[in-house]
C-alpha positions as CSV (number, residue, x, y, z in Angstrom):
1,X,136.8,108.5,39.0
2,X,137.7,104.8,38.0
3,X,134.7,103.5,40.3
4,X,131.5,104.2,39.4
5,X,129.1,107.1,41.6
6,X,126.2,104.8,43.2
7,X,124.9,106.0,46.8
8,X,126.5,103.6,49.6
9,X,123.6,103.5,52.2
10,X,125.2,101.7,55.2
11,X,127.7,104.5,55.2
12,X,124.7,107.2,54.8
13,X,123.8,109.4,57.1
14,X,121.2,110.6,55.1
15,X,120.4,109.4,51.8
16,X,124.3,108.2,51.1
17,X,125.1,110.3,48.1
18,X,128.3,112.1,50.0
19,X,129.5,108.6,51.2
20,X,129.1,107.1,47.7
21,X,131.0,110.6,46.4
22,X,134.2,110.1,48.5
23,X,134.0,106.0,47.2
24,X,133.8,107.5,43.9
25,X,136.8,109.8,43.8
26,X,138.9,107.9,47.1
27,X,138.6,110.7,49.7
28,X,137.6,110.2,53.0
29,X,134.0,110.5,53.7
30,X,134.6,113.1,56.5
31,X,136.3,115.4,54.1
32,X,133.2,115.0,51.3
33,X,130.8,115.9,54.1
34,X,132.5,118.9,55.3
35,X,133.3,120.1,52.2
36,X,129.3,119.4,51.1
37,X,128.5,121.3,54.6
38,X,130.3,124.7,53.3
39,X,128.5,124.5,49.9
40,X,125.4,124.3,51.8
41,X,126.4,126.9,54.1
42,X,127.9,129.5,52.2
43,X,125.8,129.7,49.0
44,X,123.0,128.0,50.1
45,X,122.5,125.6,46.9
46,X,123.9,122.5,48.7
47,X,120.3,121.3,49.6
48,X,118.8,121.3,46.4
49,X,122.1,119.6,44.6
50,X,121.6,117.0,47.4
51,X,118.2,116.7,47.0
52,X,118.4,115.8,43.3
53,X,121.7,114.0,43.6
54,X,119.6,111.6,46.4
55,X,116.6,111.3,43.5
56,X,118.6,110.4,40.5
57,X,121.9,108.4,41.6
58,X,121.2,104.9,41.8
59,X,121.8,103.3,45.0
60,X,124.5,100.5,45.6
61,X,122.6,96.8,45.5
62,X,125.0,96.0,48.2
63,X,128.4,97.8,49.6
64,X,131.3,97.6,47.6
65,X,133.6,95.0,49.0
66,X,136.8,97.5,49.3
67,X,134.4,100.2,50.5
68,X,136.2,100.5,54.3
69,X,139.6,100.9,52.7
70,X,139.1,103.7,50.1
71,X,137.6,105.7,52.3
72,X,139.1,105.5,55.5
């Protein structure tokens, strides 16, 4: 992870922690948010990870500039 894990809101769909995940390690949003979907489906403890993930990870002051290109 060379970039730093912040929450990306205008990429959010909820409180933008799995948008500001796949910036974080350069994977494709779609991919963190499916794979985030499972966790949450299958064992259940997907929700409360989010939950505290969205309370403690600061939030980006603005998006990152090349934002659009490492997660596309």
């Amino acid at each position: 992870m060379d970039r730093p894990f912040k929450r990306v809101k205008k990429a959010a769909w909820l409180g933008g922690v799995c948008a500001g995940l796949a910036y974080a390690v350069g994977a494709p949003t779609w991919l963190i948010r499916t794979l985030w979907l499972l966790l949450f489906l299958g064992a259940g403890i997907g929700g409360l990870i989010y939950l505290i993930l969205w309370l403690v990870v600061p939030r980006w002051p603005h998006e990152p500039l090349d934002y659009d290109t490492v997660t596309a």
